[in-house]
Backbone as a chain_set.jsonl record, in Angstrom:
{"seq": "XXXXXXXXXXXXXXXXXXXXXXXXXXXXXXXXXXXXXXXXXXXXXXXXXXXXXXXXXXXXXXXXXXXXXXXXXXXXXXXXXXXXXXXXXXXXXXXXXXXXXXXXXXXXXXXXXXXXXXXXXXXXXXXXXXXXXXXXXXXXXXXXXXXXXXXXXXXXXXXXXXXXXXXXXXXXXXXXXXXXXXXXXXXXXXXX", "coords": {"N": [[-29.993, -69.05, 75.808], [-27.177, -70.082, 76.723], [-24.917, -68.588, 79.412], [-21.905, -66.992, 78.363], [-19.45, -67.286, 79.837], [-19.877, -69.684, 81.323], [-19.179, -71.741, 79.072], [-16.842, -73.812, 78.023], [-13.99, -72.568, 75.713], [-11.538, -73.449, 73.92], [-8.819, -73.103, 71.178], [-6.415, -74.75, 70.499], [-5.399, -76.596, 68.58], [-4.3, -76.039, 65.34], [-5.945, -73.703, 63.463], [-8.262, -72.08, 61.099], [-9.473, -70.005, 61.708], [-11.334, -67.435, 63.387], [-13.009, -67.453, 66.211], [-15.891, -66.206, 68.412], [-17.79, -66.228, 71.232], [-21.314, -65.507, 71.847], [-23.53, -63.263, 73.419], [-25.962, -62.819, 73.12], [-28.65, -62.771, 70.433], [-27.678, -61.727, 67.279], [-28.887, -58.412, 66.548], [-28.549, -57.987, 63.744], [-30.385, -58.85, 62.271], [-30.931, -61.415, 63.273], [-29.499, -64.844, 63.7], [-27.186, -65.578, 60.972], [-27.051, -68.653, 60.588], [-28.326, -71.946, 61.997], [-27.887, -74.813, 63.698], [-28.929, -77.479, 64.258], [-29.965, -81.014, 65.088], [-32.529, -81.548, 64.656], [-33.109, -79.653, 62.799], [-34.407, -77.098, 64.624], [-34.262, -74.873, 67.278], [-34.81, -75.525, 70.373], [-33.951, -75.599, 73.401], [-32.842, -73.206, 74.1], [-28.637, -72.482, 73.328], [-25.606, -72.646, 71.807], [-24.248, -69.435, 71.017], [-22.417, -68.072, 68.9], [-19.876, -66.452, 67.034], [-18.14, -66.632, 63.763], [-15.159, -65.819, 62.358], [-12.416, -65.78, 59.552], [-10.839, -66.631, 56.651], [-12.893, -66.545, 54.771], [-14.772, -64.646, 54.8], [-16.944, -64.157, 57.527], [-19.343, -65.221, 59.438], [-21.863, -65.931, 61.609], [-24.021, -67.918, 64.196], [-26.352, -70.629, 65.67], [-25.862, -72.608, 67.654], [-27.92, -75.605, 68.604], [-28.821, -76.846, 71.841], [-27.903, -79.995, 73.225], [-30.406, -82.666, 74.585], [-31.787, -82.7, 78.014], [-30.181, -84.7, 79.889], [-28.165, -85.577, 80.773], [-26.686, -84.225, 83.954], [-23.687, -83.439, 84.038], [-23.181, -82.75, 81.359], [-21.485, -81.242, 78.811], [-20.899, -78.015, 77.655], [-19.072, -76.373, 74.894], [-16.293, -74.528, 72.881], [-14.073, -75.817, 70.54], [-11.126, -76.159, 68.327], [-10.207, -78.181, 65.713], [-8.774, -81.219, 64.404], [-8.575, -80.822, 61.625], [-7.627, -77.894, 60.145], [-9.998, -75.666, 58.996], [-12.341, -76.84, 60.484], [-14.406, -76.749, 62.691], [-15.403, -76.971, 66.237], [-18.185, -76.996, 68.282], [-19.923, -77.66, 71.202], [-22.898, -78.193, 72.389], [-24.538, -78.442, 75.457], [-23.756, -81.046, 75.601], [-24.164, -82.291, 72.743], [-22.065, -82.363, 70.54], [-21.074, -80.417, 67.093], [-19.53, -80.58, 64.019], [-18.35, -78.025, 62.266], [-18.063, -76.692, 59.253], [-15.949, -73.761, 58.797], [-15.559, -72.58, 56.569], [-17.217, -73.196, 54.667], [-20.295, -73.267, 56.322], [-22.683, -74.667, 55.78], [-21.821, -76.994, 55.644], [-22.145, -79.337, 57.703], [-21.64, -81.79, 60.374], [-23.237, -83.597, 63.22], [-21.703, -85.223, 65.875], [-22.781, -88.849, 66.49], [-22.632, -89.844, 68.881], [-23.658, -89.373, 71.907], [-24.512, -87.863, 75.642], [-22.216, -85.558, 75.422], [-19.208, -85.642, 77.916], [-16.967, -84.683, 78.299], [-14.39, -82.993, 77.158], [-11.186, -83.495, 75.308], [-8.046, -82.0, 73.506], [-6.076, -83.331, 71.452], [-3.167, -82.274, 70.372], [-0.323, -83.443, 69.822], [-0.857, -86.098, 68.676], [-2.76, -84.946, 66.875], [-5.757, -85.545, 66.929], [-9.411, -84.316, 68.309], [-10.564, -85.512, 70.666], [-13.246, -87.02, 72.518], [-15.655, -87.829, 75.07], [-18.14, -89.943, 76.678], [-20.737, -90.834, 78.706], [-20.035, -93.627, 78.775], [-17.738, -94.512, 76.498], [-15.218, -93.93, 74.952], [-13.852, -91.437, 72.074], [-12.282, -90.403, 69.113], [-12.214, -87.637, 66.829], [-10.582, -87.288, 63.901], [-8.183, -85.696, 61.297], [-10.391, -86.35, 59.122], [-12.868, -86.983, 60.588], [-14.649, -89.235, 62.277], [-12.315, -90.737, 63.845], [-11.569, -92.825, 65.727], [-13.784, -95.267, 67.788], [-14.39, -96.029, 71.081], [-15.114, -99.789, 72.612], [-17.635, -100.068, 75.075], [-17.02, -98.654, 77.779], [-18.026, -98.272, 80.488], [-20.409, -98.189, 83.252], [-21.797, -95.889, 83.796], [-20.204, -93.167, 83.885], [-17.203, -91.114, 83.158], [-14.059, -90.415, 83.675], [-11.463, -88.596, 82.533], [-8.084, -88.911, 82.154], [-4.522, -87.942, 82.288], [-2.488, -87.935, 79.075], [-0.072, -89.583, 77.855], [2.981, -90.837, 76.277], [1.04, -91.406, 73.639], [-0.792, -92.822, 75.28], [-3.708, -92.49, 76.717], [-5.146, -91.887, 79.726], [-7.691, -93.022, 81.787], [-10.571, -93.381, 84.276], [-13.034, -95.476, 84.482], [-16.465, -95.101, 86.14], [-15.883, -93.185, 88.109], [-17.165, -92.288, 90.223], [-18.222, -94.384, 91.989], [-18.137, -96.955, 93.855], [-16.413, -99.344, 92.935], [-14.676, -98.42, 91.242], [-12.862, -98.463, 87.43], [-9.466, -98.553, 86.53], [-8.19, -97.383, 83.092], [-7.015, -97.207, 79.924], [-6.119, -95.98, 76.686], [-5.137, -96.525, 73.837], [-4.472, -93.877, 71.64], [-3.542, -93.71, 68.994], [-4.931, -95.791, 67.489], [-7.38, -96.394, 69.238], [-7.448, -98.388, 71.02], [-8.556, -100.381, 73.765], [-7.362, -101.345, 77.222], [-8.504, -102.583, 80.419], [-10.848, -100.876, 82.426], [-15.142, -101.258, 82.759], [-15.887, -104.541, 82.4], [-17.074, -105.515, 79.868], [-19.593, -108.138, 78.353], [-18.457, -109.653, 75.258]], "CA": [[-28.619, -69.297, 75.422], [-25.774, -70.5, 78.178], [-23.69, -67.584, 79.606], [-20.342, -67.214, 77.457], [-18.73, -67.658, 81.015], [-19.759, -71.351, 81.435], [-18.405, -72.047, 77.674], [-15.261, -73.857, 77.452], [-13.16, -72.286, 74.273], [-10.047, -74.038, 73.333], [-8.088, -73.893, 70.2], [-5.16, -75.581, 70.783], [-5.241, -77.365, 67.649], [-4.139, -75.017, 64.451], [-7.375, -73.113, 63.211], [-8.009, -71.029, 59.917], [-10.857, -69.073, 61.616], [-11.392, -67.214, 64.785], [-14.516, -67.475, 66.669], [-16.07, -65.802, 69.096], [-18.705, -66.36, 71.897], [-21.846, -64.167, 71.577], [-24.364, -63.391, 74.709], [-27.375, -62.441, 73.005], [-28.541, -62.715, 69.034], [-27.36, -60.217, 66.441], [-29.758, -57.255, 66.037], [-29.219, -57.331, 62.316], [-31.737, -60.058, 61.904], [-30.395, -62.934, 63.821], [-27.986, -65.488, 63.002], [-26.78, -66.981, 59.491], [-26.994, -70.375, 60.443], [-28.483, -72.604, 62.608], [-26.89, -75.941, 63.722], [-29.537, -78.448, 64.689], [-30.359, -82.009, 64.923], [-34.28, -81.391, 63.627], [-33.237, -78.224, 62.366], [-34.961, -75.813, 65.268], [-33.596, -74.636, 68.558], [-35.933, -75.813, 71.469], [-34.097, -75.079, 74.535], [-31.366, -72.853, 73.563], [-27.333, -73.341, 72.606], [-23.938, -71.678, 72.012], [-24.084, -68.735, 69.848], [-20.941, -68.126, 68.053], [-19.494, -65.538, 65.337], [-16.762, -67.188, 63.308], [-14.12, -64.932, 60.957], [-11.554, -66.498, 58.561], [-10.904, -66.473, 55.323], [-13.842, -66.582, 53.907], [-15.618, -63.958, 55.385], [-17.218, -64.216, 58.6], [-20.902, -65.288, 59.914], [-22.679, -66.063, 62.794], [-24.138, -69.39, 64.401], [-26.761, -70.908, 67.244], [-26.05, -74.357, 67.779], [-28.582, -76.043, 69.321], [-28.062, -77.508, 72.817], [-28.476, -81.462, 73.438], [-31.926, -82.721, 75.429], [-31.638, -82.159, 79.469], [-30.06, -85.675, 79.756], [-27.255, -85.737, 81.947], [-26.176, -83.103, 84.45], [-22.828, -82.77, 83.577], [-23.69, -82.767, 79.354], [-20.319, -80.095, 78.615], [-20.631, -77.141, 76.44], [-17.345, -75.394, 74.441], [-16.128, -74.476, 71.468], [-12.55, -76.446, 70.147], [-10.327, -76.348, 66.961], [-10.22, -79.413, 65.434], [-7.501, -81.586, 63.629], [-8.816, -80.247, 60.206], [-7.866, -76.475, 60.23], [-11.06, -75.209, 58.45], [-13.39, -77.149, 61.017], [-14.622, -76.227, 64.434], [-16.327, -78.094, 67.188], [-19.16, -76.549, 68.773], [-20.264, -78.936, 71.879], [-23.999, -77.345, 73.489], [-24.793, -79.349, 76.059], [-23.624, -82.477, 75.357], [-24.05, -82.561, 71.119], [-20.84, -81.609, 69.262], [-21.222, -79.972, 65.924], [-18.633, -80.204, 63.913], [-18.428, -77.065, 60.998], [-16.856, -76.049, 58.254], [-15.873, -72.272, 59.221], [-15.651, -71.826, 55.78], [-18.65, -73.59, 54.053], [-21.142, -73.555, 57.248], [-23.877, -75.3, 55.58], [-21.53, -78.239, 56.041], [-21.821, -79.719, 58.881], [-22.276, -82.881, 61.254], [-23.42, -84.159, 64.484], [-21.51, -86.534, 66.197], [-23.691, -89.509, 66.996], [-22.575, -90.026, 70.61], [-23.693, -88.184, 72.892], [-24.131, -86.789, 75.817], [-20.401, -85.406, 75.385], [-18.741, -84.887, 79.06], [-15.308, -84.129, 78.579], [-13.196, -83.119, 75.492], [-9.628, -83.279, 75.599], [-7.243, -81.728, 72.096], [-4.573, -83.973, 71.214], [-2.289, -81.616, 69.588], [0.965, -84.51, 69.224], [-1.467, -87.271, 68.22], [-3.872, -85.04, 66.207], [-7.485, -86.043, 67.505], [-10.235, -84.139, 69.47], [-11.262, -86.982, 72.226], [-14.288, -86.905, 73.55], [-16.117, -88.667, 76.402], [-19.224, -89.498, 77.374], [-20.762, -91.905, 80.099], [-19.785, -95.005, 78.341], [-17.567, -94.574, 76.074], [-14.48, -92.608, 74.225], [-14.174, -91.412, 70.514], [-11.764, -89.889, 68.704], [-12.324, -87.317, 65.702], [-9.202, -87.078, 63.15], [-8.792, -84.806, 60.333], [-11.197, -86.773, 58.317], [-13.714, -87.674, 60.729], [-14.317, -90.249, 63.66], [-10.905, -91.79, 63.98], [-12.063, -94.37, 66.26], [-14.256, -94.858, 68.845], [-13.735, -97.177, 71.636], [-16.318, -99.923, 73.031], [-18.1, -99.425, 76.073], [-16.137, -98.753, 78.925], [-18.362, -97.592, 81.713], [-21.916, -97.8, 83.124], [-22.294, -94.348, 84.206], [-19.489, -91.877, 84.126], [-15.756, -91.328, 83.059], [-13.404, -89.435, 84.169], [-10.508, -88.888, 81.591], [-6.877, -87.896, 83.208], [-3.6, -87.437, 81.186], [-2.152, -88.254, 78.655], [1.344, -89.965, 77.998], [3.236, -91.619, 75.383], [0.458, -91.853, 73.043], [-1.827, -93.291, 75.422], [-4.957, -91.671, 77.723], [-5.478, -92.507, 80.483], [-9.389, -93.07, 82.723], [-11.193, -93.649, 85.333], [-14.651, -95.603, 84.254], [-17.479, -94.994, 86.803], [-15.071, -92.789, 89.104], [-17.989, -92.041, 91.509], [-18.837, -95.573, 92.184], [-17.145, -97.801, 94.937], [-15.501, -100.19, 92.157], [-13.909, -97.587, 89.902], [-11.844, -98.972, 86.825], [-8.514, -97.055, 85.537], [-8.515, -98.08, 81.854], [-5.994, -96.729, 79.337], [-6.98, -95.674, 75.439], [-4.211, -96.231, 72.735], [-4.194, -92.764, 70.733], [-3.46, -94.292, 67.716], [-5.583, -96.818, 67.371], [-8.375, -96.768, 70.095], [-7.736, -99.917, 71.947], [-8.179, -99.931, 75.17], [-7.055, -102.09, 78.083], [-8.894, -101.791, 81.701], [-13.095, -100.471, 82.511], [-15.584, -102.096, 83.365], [-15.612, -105.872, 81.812], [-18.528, -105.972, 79.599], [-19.349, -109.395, 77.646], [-18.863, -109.083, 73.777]], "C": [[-27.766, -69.307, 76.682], [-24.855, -69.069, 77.782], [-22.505, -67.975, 78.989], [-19.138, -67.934, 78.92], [-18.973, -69.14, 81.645], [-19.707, -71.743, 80.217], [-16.699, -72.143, 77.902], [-14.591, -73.197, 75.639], [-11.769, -72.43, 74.53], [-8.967, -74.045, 71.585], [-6.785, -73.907, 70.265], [-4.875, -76.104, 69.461], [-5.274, -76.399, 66.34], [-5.717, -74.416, 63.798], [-7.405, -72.203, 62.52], [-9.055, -70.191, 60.143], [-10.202, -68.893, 63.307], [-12.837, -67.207, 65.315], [-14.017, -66.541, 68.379], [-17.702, -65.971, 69.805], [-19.739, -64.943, 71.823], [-22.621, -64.103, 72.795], [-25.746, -62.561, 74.398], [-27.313, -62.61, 71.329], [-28.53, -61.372, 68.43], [-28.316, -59.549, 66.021], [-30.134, -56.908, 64.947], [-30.229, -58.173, 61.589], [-31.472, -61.454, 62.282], [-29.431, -63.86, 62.967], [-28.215, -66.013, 61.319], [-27.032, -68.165, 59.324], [-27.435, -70.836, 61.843], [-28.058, -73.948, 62.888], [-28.46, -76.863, 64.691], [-29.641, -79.962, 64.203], [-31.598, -82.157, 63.748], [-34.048, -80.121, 63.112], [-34.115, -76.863, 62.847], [-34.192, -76.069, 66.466], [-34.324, -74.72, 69.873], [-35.285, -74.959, 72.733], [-32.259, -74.103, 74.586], [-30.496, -73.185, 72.714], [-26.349, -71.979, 73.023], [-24.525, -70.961, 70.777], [-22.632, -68.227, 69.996], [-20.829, -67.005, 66.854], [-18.546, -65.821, 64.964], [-16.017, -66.277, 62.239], [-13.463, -65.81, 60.73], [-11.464, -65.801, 57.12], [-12.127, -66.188, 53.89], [-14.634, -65.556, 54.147], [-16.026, -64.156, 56.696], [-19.436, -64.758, 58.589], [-21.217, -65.784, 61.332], [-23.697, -67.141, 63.274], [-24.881, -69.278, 65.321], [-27.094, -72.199, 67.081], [-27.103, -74.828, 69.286], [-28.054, -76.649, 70.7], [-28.631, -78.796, 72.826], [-29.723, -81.391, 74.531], [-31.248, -83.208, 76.959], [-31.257, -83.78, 79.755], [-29.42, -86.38, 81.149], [-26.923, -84.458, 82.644], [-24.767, -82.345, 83.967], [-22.096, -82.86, 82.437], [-22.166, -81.464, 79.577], [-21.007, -79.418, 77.106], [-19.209, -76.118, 76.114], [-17.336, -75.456, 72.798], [-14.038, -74.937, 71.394], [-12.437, -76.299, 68.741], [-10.048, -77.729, 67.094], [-9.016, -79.973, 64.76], [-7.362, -80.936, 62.016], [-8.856, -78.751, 60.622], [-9.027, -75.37, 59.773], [-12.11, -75.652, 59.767], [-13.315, -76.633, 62.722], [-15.98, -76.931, 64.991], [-17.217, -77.359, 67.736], [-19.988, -77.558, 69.702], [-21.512, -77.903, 72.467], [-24.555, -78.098, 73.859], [-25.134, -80.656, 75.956], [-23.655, -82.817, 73.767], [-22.676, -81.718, 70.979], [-21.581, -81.921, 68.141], [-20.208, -79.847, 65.744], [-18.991, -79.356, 62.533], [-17.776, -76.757, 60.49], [-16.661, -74.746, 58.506], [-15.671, -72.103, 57.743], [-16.919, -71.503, 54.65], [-19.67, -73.908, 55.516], [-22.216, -74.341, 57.04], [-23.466, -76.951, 55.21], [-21.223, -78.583, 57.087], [-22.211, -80.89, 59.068], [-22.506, -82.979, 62.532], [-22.797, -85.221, 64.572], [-22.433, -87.476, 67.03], [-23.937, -89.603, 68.557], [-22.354, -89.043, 71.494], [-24.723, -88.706, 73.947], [-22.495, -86.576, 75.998], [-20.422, -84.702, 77.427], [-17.918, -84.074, 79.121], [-15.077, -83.873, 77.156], [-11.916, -83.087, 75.915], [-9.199, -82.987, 73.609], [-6.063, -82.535, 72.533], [-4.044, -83.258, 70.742], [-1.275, -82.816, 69.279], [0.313, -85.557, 68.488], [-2.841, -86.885, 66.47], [-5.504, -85.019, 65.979], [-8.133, -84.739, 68.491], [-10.695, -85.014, 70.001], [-12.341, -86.403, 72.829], [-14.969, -87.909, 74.533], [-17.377, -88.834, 76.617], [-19.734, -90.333, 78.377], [-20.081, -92.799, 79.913], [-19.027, -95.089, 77.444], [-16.063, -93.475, 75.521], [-14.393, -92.583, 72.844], [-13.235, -90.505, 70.389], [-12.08, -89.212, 67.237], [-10.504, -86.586, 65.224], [-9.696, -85.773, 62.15], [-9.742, -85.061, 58.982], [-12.673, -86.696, 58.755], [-14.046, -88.791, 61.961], [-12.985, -90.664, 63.22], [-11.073, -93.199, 64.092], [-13.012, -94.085, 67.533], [-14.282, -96.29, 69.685], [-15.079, -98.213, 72.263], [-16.36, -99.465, 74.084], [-17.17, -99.595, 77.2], [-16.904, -99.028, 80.527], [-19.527, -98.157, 82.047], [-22.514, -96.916, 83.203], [-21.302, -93.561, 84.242], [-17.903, -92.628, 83.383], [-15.33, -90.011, 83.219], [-12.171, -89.266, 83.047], [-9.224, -88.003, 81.949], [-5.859, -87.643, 81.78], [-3.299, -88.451, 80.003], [-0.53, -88.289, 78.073], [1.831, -91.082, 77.183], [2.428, -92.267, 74.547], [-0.817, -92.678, 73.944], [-2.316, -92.088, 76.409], [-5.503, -92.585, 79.171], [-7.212, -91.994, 81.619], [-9.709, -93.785, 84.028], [-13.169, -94.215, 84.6], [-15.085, -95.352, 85.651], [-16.7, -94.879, 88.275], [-16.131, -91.997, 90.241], [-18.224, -93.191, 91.951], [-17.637, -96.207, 93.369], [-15.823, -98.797, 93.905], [-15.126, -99.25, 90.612], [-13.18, -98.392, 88.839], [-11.501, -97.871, 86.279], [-8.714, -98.057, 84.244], [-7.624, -96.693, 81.087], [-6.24, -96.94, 77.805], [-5.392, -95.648, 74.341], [-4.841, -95.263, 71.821], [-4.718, -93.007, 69.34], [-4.433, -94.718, 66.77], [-7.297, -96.949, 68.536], [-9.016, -98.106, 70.702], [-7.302, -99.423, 73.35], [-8.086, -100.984, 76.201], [-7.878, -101.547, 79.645], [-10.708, -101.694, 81.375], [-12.981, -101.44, 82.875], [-15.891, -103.584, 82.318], [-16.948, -106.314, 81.466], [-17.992, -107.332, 78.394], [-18.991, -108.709, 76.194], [-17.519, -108.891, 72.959]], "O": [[-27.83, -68.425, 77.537], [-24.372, -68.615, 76.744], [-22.084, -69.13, 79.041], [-18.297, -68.829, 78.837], [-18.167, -69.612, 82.447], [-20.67, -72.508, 80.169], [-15.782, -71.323, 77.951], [-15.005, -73.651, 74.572], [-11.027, -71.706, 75.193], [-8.544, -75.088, 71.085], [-6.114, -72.9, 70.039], [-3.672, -75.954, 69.25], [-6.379, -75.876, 66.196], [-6.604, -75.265, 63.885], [-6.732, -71.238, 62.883], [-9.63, -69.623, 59.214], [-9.393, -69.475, 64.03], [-13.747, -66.877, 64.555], [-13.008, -66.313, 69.047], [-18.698, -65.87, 69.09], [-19.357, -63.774, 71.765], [-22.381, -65.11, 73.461], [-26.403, -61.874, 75.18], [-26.204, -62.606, 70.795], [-29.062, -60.319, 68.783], [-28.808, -59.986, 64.981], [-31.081, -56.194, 64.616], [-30.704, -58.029, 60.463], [-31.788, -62.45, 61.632], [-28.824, -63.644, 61.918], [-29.128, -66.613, 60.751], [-27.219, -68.751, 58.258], [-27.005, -70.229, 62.823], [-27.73, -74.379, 61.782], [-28.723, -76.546, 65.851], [-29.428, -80.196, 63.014], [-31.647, -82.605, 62.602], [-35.068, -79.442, 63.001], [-34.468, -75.928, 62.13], [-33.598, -77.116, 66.725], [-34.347, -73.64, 70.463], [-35.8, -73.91, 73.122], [-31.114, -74.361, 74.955], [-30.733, -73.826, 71.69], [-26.284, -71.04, 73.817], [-25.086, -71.494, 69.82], [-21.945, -68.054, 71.003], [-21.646, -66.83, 65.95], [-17.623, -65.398, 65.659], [-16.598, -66.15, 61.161], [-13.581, -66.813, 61.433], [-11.919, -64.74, 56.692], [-12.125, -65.832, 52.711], [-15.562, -65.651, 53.343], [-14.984, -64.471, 57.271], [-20.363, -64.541, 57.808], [-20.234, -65.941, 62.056], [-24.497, -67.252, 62.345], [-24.732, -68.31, 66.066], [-28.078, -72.775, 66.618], [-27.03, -74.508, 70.473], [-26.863, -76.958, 70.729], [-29.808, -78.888, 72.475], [-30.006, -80.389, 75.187], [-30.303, -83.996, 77.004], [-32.334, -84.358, 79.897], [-29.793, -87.157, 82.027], [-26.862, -83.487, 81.89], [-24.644, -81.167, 83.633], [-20.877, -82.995, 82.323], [-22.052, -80.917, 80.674], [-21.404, -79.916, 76.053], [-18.57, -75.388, 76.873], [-17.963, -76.05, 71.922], [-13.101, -74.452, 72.028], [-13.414, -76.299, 67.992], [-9.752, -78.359, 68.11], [-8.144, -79.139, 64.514], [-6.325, -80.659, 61.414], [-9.792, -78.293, 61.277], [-8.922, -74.227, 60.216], [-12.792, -74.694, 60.131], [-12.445, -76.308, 63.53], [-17.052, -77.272, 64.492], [-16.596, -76.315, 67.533], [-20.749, -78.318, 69.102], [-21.149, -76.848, 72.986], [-25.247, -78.753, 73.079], [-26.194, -81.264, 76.105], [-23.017, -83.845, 73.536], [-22.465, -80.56, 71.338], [-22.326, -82.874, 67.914], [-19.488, -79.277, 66.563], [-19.792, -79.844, 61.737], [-16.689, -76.424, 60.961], [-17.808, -74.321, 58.375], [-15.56, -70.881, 57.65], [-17.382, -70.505, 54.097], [-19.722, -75.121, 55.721], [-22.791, -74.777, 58.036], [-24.191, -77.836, 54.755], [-20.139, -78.276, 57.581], [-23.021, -81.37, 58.275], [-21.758, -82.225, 63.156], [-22.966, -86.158, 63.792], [-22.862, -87.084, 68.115], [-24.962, -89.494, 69.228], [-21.453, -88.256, 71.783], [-25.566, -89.565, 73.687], [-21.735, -87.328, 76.609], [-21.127, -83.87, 77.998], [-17.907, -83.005, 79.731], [-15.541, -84.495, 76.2], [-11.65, -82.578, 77.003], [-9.79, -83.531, 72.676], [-5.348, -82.475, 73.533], [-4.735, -83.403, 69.734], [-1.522, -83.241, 68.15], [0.979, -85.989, 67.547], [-3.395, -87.594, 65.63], [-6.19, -84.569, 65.061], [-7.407, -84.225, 69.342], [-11.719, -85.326, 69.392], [-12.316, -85.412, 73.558], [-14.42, -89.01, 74.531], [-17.968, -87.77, 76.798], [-18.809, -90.614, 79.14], [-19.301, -93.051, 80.832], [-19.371, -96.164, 76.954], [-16.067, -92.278, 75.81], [-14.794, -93.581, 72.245], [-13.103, -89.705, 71.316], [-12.233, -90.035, 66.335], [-9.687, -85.865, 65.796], [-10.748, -85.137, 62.078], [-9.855, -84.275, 58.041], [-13.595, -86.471, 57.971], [-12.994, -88.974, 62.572], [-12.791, -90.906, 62.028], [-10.931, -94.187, 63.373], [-13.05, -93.027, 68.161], [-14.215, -97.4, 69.158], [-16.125, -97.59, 72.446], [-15.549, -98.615, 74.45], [-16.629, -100.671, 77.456], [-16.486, -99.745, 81.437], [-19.962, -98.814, 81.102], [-23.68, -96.845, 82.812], [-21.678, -92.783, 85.119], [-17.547, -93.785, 83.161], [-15.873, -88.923, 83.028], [-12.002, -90.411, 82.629], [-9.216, -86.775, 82.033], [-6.213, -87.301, 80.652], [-3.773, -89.587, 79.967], [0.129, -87.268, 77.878], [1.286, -92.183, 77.266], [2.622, -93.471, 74.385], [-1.76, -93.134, 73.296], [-1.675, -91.107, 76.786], [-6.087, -93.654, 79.353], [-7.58, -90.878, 81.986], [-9.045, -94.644, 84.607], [-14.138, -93.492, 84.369], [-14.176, -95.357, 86.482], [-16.678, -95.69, 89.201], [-15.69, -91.149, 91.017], [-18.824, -92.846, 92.969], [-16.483, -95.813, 93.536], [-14.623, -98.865, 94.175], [-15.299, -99.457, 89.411], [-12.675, -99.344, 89.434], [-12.081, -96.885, 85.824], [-9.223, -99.177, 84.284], [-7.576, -95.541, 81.518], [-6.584, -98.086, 77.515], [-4.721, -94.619, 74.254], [-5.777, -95.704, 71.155], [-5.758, -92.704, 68.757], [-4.725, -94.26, 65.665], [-8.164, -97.776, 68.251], [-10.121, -98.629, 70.843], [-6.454, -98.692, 73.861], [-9.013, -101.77, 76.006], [-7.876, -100.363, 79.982], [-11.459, -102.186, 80.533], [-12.097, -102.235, 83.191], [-16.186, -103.211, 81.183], [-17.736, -107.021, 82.094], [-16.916, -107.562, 77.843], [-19.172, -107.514, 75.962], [-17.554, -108.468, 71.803]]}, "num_chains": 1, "name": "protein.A"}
């Protein structure tokens, strides 16, 4: 399991539960719930203990496969106050903190970056090629490919986001993400 101290935790975004990072499994017979893809834990994850309303339990989300170097793990509040993000290296999980045995994986991955919209709403995420927005339903939008290898994702301003596709590379593109909508102007200029 990844040290609690390289775990981003953010909730920024209103949240009907509290969580908390754990640094070893609970003694009283291990966790409540598991969060996997195949439903086992190969090479670790984030363990987690969530309270709320409902009671409380305890979590070990799997981590994504050794993919990219800098795959991000954290835990975020989401636009839906019941749900919570759980990113272990590079997979977000998103969970119900109140019903845990609902959950999803978001398809795209490896996740780099997250950013919380609080004014707009959305968790944004990032990953080599691409950005995505989850609303309080669900993907929002997700944008086509931007990149070939990396993004960098800077501020955001008047509804839009602004990037850097393949900001290690000699021919960087800035590229700019309507909020709203997930159109984006800018990257790199694929056919299609």
């Amino acid at each position: 399991m990844r040290p609690p101290d390289e775990i981003t935790v953010e909730l920024a975004l209103p949240a009907a539960y509290d969580v908390r990072l754990l640094t070893e499994i609970p003694g009283h017979g291990g966790v409540d719930h598991i969060f996997a893809r195949d439903d086992r834990i190969v090479d670790g994850g984030v363990l987690v203990e969530v309270g709320g309303g409902g009671g409380g339990w305890t979590g070990s989300v799997a981590n994504g496969a050794r993919s990219v170097a800098g795959a991000h793990s954290g835990v975020y509040s989401t636009p839906s106050p019941s749900t919570l993000c759980v990113v272990a290296r590079g997979d977000a999980y998103l969970i119900d903190a109140e019903s845990p045995e609902r959950w999803w994986v978001l398809e795209d991955s490896p996740v780099v970056t997250v950013r919380c919209m609080v004014a707009e709403k959305l968790l944004v995420f990032a990953t080599p090629w691409r950005v995505i927005a989850v609303g309080e339903e669900g993907v929002a939008w997700r944008t086509s490919r931007i990149a070939i290898d990396g993004i960098a994702l800077g501020e955001a301003v008047g509804g839009e986001l602004a990037g850097i596709a393949d900001p290690d590379d000699d021919e960087a593109q800035d590229f700019v993400v309507e909020l709203r909508t997930g159109h984006h102007r800018g990257g790199f200029p694929f056919p299609g």
